[in-house]
C-alpha positions as CSV (number, residue, x, y, z in Angstrom):
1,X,-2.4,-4.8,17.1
2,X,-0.7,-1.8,18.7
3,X,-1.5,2.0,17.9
4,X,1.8,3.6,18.0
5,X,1.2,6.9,16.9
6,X,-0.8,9.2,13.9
7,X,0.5,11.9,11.9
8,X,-1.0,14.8,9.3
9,X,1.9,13.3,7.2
10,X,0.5,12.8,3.5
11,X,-1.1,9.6,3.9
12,X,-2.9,7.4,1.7
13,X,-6.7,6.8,4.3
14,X,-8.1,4.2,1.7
15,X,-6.2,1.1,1.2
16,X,-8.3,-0.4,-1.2
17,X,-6.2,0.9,-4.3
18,X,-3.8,-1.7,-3.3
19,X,-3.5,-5.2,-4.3
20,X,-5.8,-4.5,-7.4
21,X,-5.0,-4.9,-11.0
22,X,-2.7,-5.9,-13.5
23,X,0.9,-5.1,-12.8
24,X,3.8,-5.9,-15.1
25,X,5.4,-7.9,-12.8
26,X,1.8,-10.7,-12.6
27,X,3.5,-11.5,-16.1
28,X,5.6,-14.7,-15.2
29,X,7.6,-14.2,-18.2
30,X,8.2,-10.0,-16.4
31,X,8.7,-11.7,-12.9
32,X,11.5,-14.0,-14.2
33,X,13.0,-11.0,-16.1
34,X,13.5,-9.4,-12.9
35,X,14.8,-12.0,-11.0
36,X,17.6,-12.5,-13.4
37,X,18.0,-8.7,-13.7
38,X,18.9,-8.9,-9.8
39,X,21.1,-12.3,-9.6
40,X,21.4,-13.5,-13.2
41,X,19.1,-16.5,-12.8
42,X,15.5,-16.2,-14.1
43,X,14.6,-18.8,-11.3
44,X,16.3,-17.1,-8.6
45,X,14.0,-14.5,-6.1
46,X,15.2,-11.4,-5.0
47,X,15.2,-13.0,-1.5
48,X,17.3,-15.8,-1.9
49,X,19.7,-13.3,-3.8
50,X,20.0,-11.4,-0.8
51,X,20.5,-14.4,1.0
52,X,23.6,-15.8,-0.9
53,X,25.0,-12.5,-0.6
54,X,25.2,-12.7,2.8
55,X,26.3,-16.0,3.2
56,X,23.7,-17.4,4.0
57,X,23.4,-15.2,7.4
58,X,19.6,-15.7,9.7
59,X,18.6,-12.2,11.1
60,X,17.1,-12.2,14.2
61,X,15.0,-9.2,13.6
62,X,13.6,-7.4,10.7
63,X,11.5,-4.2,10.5
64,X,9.1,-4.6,7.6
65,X,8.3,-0.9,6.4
66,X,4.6,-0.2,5.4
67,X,3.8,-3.7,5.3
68,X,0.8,-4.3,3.9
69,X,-1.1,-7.4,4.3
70,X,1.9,-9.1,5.4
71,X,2.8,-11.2,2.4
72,X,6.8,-9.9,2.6
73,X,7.7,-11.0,5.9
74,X,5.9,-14.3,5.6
75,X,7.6,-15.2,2.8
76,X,11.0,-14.3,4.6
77,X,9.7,-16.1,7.9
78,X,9.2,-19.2,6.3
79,X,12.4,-19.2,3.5
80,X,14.2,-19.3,7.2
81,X,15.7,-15.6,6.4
82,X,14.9,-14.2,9.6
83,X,13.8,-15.6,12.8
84,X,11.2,-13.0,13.8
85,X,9.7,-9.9,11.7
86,X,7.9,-6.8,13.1
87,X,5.9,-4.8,10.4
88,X,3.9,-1.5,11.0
89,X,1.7,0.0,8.8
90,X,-1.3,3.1,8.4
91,X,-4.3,0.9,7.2
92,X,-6.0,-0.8,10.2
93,X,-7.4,-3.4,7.8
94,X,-4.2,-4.6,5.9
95,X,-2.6,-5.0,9.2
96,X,-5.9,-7.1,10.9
97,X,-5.2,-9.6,7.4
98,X,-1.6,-9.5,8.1
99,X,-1.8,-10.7,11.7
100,X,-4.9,-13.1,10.7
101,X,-2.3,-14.5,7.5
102,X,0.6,-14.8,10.5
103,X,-0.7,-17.7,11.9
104,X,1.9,-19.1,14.5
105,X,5.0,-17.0,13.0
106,X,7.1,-14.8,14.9
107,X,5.6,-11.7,13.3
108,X,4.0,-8.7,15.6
109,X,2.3,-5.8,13.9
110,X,2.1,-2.3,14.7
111,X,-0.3,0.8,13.1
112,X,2.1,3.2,12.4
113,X,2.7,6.3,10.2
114,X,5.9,5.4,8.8
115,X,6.8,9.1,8.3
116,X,6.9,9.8,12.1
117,X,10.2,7.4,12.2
118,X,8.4,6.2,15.8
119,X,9.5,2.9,15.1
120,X,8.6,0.3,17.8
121,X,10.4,-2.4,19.9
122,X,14.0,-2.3,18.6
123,X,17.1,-4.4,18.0
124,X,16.5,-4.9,14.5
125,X,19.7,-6.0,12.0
126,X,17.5,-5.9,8.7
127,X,15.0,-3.4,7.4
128,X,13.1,-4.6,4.7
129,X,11.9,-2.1,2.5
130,X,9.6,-3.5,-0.2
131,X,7.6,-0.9,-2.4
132,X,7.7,0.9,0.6
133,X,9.7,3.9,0.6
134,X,8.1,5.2,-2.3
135,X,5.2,6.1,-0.3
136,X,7.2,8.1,2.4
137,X,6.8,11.7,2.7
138,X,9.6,12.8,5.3
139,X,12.3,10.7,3.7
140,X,15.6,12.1,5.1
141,X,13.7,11.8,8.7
142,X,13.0,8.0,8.3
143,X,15.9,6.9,6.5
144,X,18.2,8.9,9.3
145,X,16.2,6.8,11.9
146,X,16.8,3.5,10.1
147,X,20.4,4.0,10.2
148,X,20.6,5.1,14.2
149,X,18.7,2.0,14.4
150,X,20.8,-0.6,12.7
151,X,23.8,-1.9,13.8
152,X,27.0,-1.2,11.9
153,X,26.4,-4.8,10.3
154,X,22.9,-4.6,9.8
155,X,21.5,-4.6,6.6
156,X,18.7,-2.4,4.8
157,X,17.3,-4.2,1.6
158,X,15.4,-2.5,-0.9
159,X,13.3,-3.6,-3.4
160,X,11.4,-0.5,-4.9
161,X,9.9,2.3,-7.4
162,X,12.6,4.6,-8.0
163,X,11.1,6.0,-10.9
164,X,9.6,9.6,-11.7
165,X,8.0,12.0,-8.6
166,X,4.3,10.6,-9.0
167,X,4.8,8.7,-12.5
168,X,5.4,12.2,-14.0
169,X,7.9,10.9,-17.0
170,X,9.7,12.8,-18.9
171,X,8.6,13.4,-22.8
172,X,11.8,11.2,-23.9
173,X,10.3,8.1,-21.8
174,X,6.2,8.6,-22.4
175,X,7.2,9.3,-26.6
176,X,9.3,5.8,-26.3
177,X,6.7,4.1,-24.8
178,X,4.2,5.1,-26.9
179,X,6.0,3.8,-30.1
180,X,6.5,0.3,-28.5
181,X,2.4,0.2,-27.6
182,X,1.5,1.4,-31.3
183,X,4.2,-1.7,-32.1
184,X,1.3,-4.0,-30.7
185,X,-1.8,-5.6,-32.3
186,X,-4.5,-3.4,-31.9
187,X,-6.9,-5.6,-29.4
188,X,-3.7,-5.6,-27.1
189,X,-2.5,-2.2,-27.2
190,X,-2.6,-0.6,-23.8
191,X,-4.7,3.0,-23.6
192,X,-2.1,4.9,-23.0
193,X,-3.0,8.1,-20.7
194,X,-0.8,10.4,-19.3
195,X,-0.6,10.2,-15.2
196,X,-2.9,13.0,-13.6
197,X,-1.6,14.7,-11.0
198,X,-4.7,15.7,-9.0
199,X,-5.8,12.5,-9.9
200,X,-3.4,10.9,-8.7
201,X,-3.4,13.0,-5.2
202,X,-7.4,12.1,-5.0
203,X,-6.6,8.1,-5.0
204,X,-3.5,8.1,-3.1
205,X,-1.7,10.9,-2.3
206,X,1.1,9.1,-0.8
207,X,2.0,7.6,-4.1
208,X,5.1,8.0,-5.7
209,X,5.5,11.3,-3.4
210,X,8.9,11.3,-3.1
211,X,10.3,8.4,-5.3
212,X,13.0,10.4,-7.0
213,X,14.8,10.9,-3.6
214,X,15.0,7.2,-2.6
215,X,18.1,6.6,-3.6
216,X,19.9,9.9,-3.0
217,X,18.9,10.1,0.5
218,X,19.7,6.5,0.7
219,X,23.4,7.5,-0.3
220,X,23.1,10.1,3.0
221,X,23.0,7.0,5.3
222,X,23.6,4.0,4.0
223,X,26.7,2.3,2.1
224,X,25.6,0.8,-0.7
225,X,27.0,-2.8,-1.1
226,X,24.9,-4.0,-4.2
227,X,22.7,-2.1,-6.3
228,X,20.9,-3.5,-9.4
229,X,18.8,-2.2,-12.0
230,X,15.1,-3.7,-13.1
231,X,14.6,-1.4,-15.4
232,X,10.7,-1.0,-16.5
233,X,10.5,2.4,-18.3
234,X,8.6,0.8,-21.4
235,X,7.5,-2.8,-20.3
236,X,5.4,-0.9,-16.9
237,X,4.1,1.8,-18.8
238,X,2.6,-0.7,-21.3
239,X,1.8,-3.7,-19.7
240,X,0.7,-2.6,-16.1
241,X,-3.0,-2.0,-16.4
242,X,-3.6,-3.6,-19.7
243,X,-6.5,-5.2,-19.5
244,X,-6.3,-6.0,-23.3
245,X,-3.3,-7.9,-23.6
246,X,-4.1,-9.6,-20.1
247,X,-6.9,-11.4,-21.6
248,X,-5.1,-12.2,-25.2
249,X,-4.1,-15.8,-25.8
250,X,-1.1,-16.8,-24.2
251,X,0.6,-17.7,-26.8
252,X,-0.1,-13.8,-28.5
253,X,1.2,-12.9,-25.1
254,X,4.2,-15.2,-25.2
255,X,5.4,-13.5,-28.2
256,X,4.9,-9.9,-27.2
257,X,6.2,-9.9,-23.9
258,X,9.5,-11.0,-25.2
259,X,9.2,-7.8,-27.7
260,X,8.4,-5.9,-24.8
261,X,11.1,-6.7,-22.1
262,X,14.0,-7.0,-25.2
263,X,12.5,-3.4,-25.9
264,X,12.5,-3.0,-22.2
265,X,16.2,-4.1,-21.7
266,X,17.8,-2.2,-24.5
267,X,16.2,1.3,-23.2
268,X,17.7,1.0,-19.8
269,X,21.1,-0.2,-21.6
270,X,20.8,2.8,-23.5
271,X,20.0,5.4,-20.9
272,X,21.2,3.7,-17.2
273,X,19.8,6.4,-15.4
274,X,16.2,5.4,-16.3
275,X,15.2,2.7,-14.4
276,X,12.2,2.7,-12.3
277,X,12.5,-0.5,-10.0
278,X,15.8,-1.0,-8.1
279,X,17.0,-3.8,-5.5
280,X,19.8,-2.3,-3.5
281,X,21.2,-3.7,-0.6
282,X,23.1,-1.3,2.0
283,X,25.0,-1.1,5.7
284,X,24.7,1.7,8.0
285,X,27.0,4.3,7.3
286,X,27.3,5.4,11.2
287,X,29.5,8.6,10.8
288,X,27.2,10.2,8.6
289,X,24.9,10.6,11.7
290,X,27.9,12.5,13.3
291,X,27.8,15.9,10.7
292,X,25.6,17.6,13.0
293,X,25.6,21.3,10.6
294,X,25.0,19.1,7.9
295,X,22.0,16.7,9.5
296,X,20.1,20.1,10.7
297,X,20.4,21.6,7.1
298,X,18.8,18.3,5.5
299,X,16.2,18.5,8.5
300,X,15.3,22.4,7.4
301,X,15.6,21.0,3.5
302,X,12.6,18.8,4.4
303,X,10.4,21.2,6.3
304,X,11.3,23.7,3.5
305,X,10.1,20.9,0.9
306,X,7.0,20.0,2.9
307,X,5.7,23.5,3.8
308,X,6.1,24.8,0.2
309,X,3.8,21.5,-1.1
310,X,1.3,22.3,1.8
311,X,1.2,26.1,0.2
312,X,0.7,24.6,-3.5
313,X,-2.1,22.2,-2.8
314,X,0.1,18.9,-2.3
315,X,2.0,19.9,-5.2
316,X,6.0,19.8,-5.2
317,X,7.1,20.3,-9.1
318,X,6.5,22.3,-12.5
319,X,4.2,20.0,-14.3
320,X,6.4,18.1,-17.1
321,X,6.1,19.7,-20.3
322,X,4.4,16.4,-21.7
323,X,1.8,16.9,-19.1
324,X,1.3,20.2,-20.3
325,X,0.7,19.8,-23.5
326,X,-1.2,15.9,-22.8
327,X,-3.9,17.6,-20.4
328,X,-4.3,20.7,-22.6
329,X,-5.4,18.5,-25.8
330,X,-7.6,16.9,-23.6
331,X,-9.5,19.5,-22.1
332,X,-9.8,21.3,-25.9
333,X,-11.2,17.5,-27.0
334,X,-13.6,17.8,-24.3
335,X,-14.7,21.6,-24.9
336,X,-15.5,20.0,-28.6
337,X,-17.1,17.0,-27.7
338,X,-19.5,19.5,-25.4
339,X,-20.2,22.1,-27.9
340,X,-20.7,19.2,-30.6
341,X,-23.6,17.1,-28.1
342,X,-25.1,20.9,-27.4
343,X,-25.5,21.2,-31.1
344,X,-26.7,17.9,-32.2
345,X,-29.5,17.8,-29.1
């Protein structure tokens, strides 16, 4: 395993917080949702869309951003999508059980902080971002160096969070989310707590830190050939996490998770703009790297960005209203709770 290079870059140092718990998606019933959100066929994987829409087309070389414990390019290795794969990531551990998981496949790993744009070796014609970019601090910066580095008909796939700056939803979302939970039984209602943000800096800072800009700084870059919608406003809010309807009966669950992704379907037909997970697929657009005065004011746009959230403790926004008012009720529940334990002792 190569060291390529460190940053101060807002990192997550404890990988642990991945791969653990319930997500929405563990659902087979959620996963199957997805897939036919992407291609139209429940049975049909995001990958194997990607490769019917390329015509069937073997890449010799991906780039697998922030790749974890290596589960992505496997599973592209061995579906015969590409012939080789090359994945870097921060967390020395995720990458030793990536190389240890390679076996005998073409896939090299590299430590890397993705938001240097360092990338090693070269020759790549497909990036692979999967729940990647989410995570990247310096956004314009590495998806400017993913488009020098693709060829004109290379490809960069993308299947990721897209959703609210650090799962900070708006009141409109959180309120309809809320009414679908209360919809449920009560022993599978999900405990529904507003996302903290220093909470959320303290267990992984990187997360979510720039999730809103994905796809507009994607649009900088790339051309986007195919971009579909997965939706997840209501059905991850209330099912990711949910310990109590995770060990309900399946046939309980059956039922509800129909309720839930109908429920799930009809708020992202309602309001487009609110879905959280995209898969896009997307070329290099080549003379966008040729508007020099316009490149060096998204570079200064960036440092701006950065140097202000350094300033503010990590912090980028307002707080949402909802968070406001969530967190305010909270701590006046807690100054009770206090002053009634002090009195009763």
């Amino acid at each position: 395993m190569e060291d390529q290079t460190t940053s101060t870059q807002v990192l997550n140092y404890d990988p642990g917080v991945y791969y653990q718990g319930r997500y929405w998606n563990d659902y087979e019933y959620v996963a199957r949702e997805m897939n036919r959100r992407i291609s139209g066929d429940p049975d049909m994987p995001w990958s194997e869309y990607f490769r019917r829409t390329t015509g069937g087309r073997v890449f010799k070389k991906a780039l697998i951003l922030n790749c974890g414990n290596g589960w992505v390019e496997r599973d592209l290795l061995q579906r015969g999508l590409i012939a080789e794969a090359v994945g870097v990531d921060y967390a020395d551990s995720l990458l030793e059980a990536a190389r240890a998981a390679a076996g005998d496949l073409p896939a090299r790993y590299y430590r890397l902080d993705t938001n240097t744009a360092a990338f090693p070796e070269g020759d790549y014609d497909l990036v692979v971002n999967f729940a990647a970019a989410h995570h990247i601090t310096y956004i314009d910066r590495v998806f400017r160096k993913l488009a020098e580095l693709l060829p004109e008909d290379g490809y960069f796939v993308n299947y990721d969070y897209v959703g609210p700056h650090r799962n900070q939803y708006s009141t409109q979302q959180w309120l309809a989310a809320l009414a679908l939970n209360a919809r449920l039984p009560a022993h599978m209602c999900q405990v529904m707590r507003y996302p903290h943000l220093l909470t959320m800096k303290l267990t992984d800072p990187s997360e979510a830190v720039h999730s809103e800009l994905v796809i507009p700084v994607m649009k900088r870059y790339f051309h986007i050939l195919d971009h579909k919608h997965m939706g997840g406003a209501l059905g991850y809010l209330v099912l990711t996490h949910n310990d109590r309807f995770w060990n309900a009966k399946p046939e309980e669950q059956a039922h509800w998770l129909k309720v839930i992704m109908d429920a799930d379907a009809d708020y992202l037909r309602r309001y487009p703009g609110s879905s959280m997970f995209d898969y896009i697929s997307a070329r290099p657009n080549k003379r966008s790297l040729e508007q020099t005065a316009q490149l060096d004011a998204w570079t200064r746009e960036e440092e701006a960005r950065e140097a202000t959230a350094r300033r503010n403790n990590g912090l980028y926004y307002r707080q949402t209203l909802y968070a406001v008012i969530f967190y305010r009720l909270m701590s006046t529940g807690s100054t009770i709770k206090r002053r009634l334990l002090r009195r009763n002792s």
